[in-house]
LUMTI-364920 format. One record per residue: x, y negated, z negated of N, C-alpha, C, O in turn; residue in one letter. Coordinates in nm, 3 decimals. Last residue first. Layout:
<recs>
n_c1, n_c2, n_c3, ca_c1, ca_c2, ca_c3, c_c1, c_c2, c_c3, o_c1, o_c2, o_c3, residuo
X, Y, Z, X, Y, Z, X, Y, Z, X, Y, Z, A
...
</recs>
This chain:
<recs>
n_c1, n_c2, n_c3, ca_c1, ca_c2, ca_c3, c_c1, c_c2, c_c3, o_c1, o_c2, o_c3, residuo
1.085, -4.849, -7.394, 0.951, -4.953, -7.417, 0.986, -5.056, -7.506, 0.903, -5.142, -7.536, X
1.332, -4.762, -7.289, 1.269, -4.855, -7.259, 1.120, -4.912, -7.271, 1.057, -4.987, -7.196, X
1.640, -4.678, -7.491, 1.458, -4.661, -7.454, 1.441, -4.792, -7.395, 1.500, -4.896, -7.422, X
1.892, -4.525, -7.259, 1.839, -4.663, -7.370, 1.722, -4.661, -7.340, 1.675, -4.648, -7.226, X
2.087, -4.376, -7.112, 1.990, -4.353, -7.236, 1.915, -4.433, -7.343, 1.888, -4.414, -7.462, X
2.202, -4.590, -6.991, 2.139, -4.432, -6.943, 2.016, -4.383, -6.969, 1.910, -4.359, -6.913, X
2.340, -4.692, -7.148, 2.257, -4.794, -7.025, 2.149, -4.688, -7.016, 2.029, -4.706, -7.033, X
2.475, -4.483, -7.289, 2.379, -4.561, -7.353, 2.316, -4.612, -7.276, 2.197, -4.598, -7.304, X
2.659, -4.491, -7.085, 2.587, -4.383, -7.128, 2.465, -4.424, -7.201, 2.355, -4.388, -7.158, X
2.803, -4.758, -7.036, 2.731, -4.637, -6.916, 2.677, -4.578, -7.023, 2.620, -4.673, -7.076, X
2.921, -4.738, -7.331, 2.834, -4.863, -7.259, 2.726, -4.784, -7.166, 2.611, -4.753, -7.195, X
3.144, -4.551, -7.323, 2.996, -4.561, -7.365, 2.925, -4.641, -7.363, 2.820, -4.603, -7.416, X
3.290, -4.662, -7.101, 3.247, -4.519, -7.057, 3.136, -4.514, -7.184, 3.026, -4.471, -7.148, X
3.368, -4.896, -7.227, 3.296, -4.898, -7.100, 3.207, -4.756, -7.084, 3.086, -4.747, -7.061, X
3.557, -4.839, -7.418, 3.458, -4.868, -7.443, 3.326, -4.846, -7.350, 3.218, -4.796, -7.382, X
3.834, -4.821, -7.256, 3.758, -4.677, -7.302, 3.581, -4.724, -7.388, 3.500, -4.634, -7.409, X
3.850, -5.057, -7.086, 3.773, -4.897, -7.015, 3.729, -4.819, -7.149, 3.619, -4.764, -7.160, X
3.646, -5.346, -7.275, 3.778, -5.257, -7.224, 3.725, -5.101, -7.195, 3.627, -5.040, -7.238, X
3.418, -5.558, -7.140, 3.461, -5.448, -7.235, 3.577, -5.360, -7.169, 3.593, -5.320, -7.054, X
3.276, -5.824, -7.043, 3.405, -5.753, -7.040, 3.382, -5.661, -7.140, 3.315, -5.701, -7.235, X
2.862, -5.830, -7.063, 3.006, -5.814, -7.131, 3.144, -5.733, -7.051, 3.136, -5.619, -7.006, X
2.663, -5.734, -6.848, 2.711, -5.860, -6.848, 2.855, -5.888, -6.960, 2.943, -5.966, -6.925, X
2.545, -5.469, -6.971, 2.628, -5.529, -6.879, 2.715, -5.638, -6.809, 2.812, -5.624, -6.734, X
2.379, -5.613, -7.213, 2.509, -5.512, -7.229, 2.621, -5.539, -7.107, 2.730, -5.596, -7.116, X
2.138, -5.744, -7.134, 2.274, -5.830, -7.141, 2.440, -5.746, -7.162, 2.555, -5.785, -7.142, X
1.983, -5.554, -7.133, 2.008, -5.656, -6.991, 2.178, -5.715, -7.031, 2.285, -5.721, -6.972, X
1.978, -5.396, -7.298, 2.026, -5.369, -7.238, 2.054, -5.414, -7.082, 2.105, -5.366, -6.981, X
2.088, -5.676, -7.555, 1.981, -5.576, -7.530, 2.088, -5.480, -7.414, 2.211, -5.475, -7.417, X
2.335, -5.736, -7.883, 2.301, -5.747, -7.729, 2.179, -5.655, -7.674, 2.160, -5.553, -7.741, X
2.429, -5.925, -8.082, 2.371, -5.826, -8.049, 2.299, -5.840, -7.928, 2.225, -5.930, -7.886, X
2.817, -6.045, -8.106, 2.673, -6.071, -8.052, 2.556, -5.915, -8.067, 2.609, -5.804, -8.060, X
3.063, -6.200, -8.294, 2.981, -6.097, -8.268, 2.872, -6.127, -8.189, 2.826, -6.241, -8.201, X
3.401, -6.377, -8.279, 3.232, -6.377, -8.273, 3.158, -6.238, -8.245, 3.211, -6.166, -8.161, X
3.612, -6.327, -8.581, 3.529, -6.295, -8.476, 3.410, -6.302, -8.434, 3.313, -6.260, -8.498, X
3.674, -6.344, -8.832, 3.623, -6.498, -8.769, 3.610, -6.445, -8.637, 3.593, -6.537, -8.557, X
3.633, -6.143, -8.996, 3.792, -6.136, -8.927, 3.805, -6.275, -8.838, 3.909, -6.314, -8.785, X
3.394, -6.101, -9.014, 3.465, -6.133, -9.117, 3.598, -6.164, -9.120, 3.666, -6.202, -9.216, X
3.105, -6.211, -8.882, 3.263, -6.167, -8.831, 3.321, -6.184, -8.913, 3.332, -6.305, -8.932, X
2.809, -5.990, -8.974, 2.909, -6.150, -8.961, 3.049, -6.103, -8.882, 3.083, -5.993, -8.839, X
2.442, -5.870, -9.018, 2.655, -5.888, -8.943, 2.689, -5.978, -8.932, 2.622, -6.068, -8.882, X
2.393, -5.789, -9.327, 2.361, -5.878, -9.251, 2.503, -5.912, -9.200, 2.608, -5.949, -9.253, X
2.254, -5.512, -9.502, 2.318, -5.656, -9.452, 2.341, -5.704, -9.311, 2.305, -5.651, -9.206, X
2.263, -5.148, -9.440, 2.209, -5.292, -9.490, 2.327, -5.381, -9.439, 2.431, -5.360, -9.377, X
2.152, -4.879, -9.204, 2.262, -4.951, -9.269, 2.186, -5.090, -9.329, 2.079, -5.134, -9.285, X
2.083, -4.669, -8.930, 2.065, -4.703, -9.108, 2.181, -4.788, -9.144, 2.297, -4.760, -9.111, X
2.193, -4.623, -8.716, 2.078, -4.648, -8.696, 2.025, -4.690, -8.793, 1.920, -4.753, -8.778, X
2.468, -4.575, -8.556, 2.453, -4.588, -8.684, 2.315, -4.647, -8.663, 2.317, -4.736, -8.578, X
2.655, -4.306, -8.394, 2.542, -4.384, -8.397, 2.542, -4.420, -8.538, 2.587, -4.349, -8.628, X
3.019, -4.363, -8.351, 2.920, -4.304, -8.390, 2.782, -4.398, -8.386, 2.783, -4.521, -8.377, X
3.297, -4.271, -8.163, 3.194, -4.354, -8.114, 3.093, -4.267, -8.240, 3.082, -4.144, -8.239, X
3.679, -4.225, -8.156, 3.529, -4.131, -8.175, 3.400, -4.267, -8.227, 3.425, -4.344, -8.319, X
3.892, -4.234, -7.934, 3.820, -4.294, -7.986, 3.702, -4.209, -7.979, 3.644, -4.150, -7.888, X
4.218, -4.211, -7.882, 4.122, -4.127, -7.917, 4.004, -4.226, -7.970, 4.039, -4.301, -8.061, X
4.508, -4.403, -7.668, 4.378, -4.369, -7.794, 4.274, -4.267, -7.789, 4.239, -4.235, -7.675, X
4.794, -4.468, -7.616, 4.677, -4.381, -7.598, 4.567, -4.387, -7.702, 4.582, -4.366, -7.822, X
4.964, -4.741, -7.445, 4.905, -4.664, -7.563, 4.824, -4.579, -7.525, 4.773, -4.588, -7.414, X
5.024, -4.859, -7.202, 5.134, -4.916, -7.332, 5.039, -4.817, -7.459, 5.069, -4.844, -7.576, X
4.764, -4.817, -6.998, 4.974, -4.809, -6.954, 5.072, -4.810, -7.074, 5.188, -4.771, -7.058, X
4.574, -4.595, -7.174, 4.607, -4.723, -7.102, 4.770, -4.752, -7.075, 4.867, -4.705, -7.134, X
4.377, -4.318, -7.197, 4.541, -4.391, -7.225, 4.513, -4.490, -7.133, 4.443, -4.477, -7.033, X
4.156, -4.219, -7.392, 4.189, -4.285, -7.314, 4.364, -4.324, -7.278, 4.448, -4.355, -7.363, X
3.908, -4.005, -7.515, 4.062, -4.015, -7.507, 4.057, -4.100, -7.415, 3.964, -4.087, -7.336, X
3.607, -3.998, -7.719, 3.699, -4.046, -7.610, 3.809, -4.046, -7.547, 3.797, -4.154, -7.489, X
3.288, -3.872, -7.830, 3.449, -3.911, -7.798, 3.536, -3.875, -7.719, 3.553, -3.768, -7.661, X
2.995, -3.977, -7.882, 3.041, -3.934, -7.774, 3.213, -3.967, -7.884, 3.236, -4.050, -7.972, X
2.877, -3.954, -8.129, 2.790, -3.971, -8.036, 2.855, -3.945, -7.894, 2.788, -3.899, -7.802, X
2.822, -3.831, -8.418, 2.876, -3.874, -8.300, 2.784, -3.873, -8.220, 2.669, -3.828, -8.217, X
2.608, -4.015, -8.667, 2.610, -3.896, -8.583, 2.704, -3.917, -8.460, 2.677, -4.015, -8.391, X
2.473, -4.150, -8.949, 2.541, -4.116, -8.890, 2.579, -3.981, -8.784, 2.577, -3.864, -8.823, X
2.292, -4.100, -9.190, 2.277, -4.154, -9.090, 2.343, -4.187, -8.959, 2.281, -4.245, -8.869, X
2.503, -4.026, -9.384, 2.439, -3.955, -9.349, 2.407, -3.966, -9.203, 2.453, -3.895, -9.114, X
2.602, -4.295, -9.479, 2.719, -4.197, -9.368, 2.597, -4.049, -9.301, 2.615, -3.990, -9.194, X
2.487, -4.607, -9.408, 2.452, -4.476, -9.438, 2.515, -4.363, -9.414, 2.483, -4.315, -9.305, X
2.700, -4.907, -9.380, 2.614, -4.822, -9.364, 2.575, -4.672, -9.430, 2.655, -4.631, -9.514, X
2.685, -5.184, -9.473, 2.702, -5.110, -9.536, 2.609, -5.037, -9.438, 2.493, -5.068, -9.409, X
2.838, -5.487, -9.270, 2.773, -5.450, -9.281, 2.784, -5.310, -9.355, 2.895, -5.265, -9.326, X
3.048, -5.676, -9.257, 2.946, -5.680, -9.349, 2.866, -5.629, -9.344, 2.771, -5.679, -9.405, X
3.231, -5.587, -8.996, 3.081, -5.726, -8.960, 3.010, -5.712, -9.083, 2.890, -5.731, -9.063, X
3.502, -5.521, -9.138, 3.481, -5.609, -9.037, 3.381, -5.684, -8.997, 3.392, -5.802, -8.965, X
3.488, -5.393, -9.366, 3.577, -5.503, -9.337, 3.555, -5.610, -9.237, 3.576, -5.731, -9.241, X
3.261, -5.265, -9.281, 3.232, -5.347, -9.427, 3.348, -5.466, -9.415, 3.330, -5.586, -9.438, X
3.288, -5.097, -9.096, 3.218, -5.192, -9.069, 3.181, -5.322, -9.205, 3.107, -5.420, -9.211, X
3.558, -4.984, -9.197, 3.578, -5.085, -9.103, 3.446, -5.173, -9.102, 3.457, -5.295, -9.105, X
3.422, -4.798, -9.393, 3.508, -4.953, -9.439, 3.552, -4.993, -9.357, 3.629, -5.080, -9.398, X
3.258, -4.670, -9.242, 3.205, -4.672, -9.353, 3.289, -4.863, -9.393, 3.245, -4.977, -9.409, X
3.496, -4.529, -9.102, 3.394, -4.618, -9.019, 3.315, -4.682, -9.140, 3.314, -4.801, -9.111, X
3.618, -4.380, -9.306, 3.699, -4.498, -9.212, 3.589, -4.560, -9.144, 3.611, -4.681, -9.131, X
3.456, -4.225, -9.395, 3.515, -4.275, -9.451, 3.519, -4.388, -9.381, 3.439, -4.482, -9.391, X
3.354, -4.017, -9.151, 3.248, -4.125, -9.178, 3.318, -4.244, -9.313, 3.249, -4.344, -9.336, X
3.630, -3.919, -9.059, 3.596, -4.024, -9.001, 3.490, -4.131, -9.039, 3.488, -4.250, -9.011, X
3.835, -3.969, -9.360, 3.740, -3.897, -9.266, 3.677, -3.972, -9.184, 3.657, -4.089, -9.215, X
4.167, -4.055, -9.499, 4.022, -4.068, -9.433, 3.920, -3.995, -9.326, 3.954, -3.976, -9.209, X
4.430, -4.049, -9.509, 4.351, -3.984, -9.587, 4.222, -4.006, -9.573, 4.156, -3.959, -9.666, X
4.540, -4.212, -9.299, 4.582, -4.088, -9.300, 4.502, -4.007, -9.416, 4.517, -3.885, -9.409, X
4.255, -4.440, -9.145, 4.386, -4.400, -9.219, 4.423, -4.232, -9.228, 4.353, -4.144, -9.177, X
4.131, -4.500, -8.774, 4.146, -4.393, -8.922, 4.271, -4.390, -8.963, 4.372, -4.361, -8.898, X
4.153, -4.820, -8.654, 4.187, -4.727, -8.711, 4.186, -4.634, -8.813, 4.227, -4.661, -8.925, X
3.769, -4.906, -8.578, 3.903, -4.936, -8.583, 3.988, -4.802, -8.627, 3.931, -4.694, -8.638, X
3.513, -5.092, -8.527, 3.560, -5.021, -8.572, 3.692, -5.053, -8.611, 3.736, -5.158, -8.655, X
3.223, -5.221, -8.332, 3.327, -5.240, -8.418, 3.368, -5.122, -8.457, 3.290, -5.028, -8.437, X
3.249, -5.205, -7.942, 3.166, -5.160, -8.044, 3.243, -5.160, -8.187, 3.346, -5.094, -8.177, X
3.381, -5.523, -7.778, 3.353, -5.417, -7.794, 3.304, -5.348, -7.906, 3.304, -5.424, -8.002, X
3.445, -5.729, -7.505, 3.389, -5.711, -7.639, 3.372, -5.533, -7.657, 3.355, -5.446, -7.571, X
3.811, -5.933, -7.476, 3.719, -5.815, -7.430, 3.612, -5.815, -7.617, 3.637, -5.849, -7.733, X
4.022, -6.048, -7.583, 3.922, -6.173, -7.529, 3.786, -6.041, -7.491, 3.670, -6.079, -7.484, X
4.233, -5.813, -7.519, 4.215, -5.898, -7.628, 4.109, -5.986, -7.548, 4.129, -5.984, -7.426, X
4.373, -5.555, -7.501, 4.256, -5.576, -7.489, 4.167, -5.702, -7.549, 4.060, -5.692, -7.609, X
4.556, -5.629, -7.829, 4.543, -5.520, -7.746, 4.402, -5.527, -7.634, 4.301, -5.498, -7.698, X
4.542, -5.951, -7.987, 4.540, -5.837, -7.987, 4.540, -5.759, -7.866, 4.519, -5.833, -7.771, X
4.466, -6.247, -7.928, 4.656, -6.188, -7.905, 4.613, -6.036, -7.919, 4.671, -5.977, -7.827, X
4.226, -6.286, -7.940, 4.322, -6.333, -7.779, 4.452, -6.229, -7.811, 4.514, -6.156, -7.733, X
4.025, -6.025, -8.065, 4.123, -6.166, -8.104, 4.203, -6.129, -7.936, 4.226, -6.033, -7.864, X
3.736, -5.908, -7.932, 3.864, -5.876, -7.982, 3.951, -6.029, -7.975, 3.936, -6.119, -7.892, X
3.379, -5.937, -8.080, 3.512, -5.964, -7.930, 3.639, -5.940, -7.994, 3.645, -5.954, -8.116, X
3.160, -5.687, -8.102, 3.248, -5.799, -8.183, 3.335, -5.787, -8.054, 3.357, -5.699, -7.971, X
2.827, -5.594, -8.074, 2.946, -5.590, -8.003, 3.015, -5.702, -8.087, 2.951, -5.796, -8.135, X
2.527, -5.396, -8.165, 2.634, -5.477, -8.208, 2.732, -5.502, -8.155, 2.794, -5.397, -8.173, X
2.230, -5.331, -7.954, 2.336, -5.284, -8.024, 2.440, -5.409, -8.106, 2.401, -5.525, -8.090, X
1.862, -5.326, -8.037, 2.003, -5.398, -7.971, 2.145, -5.337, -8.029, 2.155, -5.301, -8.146, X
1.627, -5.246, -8.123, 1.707, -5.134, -8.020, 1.814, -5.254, -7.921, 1.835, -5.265, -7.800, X
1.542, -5.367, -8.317, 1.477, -5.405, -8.190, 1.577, -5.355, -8.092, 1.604, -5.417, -7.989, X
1.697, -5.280, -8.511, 1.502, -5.251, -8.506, 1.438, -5.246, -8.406, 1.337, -5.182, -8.375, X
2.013, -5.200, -8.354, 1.931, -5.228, -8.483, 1.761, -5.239, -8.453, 1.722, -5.190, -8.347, X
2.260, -4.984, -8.449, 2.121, -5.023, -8.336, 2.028, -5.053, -8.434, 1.980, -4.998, -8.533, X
2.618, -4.987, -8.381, 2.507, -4.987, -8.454, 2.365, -5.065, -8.402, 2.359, -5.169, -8.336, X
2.805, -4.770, -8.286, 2.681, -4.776, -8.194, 2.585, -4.815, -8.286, 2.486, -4.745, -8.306, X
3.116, -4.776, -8.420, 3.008, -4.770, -8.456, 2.923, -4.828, -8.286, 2.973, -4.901, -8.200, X
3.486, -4.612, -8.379, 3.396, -4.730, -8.351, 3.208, -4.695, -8.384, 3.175, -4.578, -8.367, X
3.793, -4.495, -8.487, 3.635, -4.504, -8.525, 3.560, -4.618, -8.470, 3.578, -4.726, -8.526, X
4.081, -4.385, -8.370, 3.980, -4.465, -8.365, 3.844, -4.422, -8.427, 3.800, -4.308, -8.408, X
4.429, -4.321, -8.328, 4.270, -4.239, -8.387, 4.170, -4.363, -8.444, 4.190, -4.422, -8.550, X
4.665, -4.331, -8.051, 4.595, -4.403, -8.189, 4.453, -4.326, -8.206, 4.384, -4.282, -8.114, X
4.933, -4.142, -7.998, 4.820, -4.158, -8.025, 4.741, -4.217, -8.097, 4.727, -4.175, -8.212, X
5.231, -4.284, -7.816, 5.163, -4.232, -7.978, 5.034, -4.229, -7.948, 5.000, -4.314, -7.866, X
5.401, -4.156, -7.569, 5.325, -4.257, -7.596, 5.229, -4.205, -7.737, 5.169, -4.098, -7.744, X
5.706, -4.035, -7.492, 5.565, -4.006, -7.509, 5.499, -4.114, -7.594, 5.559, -4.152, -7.694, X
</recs>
Protein backbone atom coordinates (compact mmCIF):
# COMPACT_ATOMS: atom_id res chain seq x y z
CA UNK A 1 0.00 0.00 0.00
CA UNK A 2 1.20 3.19 -1.09
CA UNK A 3 1.72 6.08 1.85
CA UNK A 4 -0.31 8.98 1.93
CA UNK A 5 1.21 12.35 1.52
CA UNK A 6 -0.86 15.43 3.34
CA UNK A 7 -0.52 18.53 1.38
CA UNK A 8 -1.22 22.27 1.78
CA UNK A 9 -1.23 24.30 -1.34
CA UNK A 10 -2.34 28.18 -1.49
CA UNK A 11 -4.85 29.93 -4.35
CA UNK A 12 -2.99 33.14 -3.67
CA UNK A 13 -4.99 36.07 -5.63
CA UNK A 14 -3.69 38.94 -5.89
CA UNK A 15 -5.45 42.78 -6.71
CA UNK A 16 -5.57 42.17 -10.17
CA UNK A 17 -7.29 38.67 -9.68
CA UNK A 18 -3.99 36.74 -10.87
CA UNK A 19 -3.12 33.76 -9.14
CA UNK A 20 0.53 32.55 -8.02
CA UNK A 21 2.10 29.39 -9.66
CA UNK A 22 5.88 28.18 -8.66
CA UNK A 23 7.46 25.39 -11.06
CA UNK A 24 8.62 22.32 -9.45
CA UNK A 25 12.61 21.49 -9.44
CA UNK A 26 13.62 18.96 -12.58
CA UNK A 27 14.54 16.17 -10.10
CA UNK A 28 11.52 16.43 -7.81
CA UNK A 29 8.09 14.42 -8.12
CA UNK A 30 6.18 15.99 -11.13
CA UNK A 31 9.08 17.92 -11.76
CA UNK A 32 9.49 20.88 -14.63
CA UNK A 33 5.32 21.09 -13.98
CA UNK A 34 3.74 24.47 -12.39
CA UNK A 35 1.84 24.50 -9.64
CA UNK A 36 -0.10 26.34 -6.60
CA UNK A 37 2.74 26.75 -3.61
CA UNK A 38 2.69 24.70 -0.71
CA UNK A 39 3.69 21.55 0.54
CA UNK A 40 3.87 18.99 3.28
CA UNK A 41 1.85 19.18 6.70
CA UNK A 42 4.19 18.36 9.60
CA UNK A 43 2.96 16.05 12.32
CA UNK A 44 2.16 18.89 14.76
CA UNK A 45 0.67 21.34 12.36
CA UNK A 46 -2.67 22.54 11.30
CA UNK A 47 -3.36 23.07 8.15
CA UNK A 48 -3.52 27.11 8.37
CA UNK A 49 -0.01 26.40 10.37
CA UNK A 50 1.70 24.54 7.61
CA UNK A 51 0.45 26.72 4.76
CA UNK A 52 1.29 29.89 6.84
CA UNK A 53 5.27 28.51 6.69
CA UNK A 54 5.35 26.93 3.37
CA UNK A 55 4.37 30.21 1.79
CA UNK A 56 7.04 32.04 3.96
CA UNK A 57 9.56 29.20 3.11
CA UNK A 58 8.78 29.11 -0.13
CA UNK A 59 7.52 32.59 -2.21
CA UNK A 60 8.03 35.21 0.96
CA UNK A 61 5.13 35.70 1.25
CA UNK A 62 3.09 36.30 5.00
CA UNK A 63 -0.28 35.46 4.92
CA UNK A 64 -3.49 36.08 7.02
CA UNK A 65 -4.71 32.64 8.46
CA UNK A 66 -8.02 34.22 9.00
CA UNK A 67 -8.22 35.15 5.48
CA UNK A 68 -8.05 31.95 4.58
CA UNK A 69 -10.65 29.42 3.35
CA UNK A 70 -10.67 25.89 1.68
CA UNK A 71 -11.32 25.85 -1.19
CA UNK A 72 -11.44 22.50 -2.64
CA UNK A 73 -9.61 19.04 -1.48
CA UNK A 74 -8.09 16.53 -3.23
CA UNK A 75 -7.02 12.90 -3.16
CA UNK A 76 -5.03 11.86 -5.92
CA UNK A 77 -2.87 8.80 -6.48
CA UNK A 78 -0.41 8.75 -9.11
CA UNK A 79 1.42 5.27 -10.02
CA UNK A 80 4.50 5.78 -7.14
CA UNK A 81 2.31 7.92 -4.38
CA UNK A 82 -0.87 9.14 -3.07
CA UNK A 83 -1.62 12.47 -2.01
CA UNK A 84 -4.27 14.42 -0.25
CA UNK A 85 -4.10 17.82 -1.18
CA UNK A 86 -6.03 20.58 0.64
CA UNK A 87 -6.08 23.89 -1.73
CA UNK A 88 -6.70 27.22 0.25
CA UNK A 89 -7.82 30.74 -0.90
CA UNK A 90 -5.52 33.32 0.21
CA UNK A 91 -6.76 36.76 -0.78
CA UNK A 92 -4.80 38.74 2.31
CA UNK A 93 -1.28 38.48 2.73
CA UNK A 94 2.03 40.91 2.66
CA UNK A 95 5.28 40.94 0.65
CA UNK A 96 6.46 40.43 -2.09
CA UNK A 97 6.73 36.67 -4.07
CA UNK A 98 10.08 35.38 -4.78
CA UNK A 99 11.38 31.86 -5.21
CA UNK A 100 13.17 31.21 -2.26
CA UNK A 101 14.00 27.63 -3.17
CA UNK A 102 15.45 29.54 -6.72
CA UNK A 103 12.27 28.52 -8.27
CA UNK A 104 10.73 30.48 -10.99
CA UNK A 105 7.31 31.74 -10.08
CA UNK A 106 4.82 33.42 -12.36
CA UNK A 107 1.43 35.23 -11.71
CA UNK A 108 -0.76 34.27 -14.08
CA UNK A 109 -4.40 35.66 -15.48
CA UNK A 110 -6.96 33.44 -16.71
CA UNK A 111 -5.72 33.46 -20.29
CA UNK A 112 -2.51 32.34 -19.42
CA UNK A 113 -3.57 29.70 -16.54
CA UNK A 114 -4.23 27.30 -19.27
CA UNK A 115 -1.34 27.48 -21.10
CA UNK A 116 0.79 25.98 -17.91
CA UNK A 117 1.83 21.99 -17.52
CA UNK A 118 0.43 21.37 -14.19
CA UNK A 119 0.37 18.02 -12.62
CA UNK A 120 -3.31 16.08 -12.46
CA UNK A 121 -4.01 16.71 -8.96
CA UNK A 122 -3.36 20.46 -9.42
CA UNK A 123 -5.22 20.53 -12.75
CA UNK A 124 -8.62 19.59 -11.21
CA UNK A 125 -8.28 23.15 -9.41
CA UNK A 126 -7.07 25.04 -12.20
CA UNK A 127 -10.67 23.81 -14.05
CA UNK A 128 -12.54 25.12 -11.27
CA UNK A 129 -11.24 28.38 -10.78
CA UNK A 130 -11.24 28.81 -14.96
CA UNK A 131 -14.98 28.35 -13.98
CA UNK A 132 -15.17 30.59 -11.45
CA UNK A 133 -12.91 33.40 -12.29
CA UNK A 134 -14.40 37.01 -12.37
CA UNK A 135 -14.51 38.42 -15.39
CA UNK A 136 -14.62 42.10 -15.26
Amino acid sequence: MLKRVEVVAAIVVDSQQRLLMAQRADWQHQGGKWEFPGGKIEASETHLQALTRELEEEVDLHLEPNSCELFKAVHHDYADKQVSLYFYLVKKFSGIAKGMEGQPILWVDSKTLPQLTIPDANQIIADALLVAWPTN
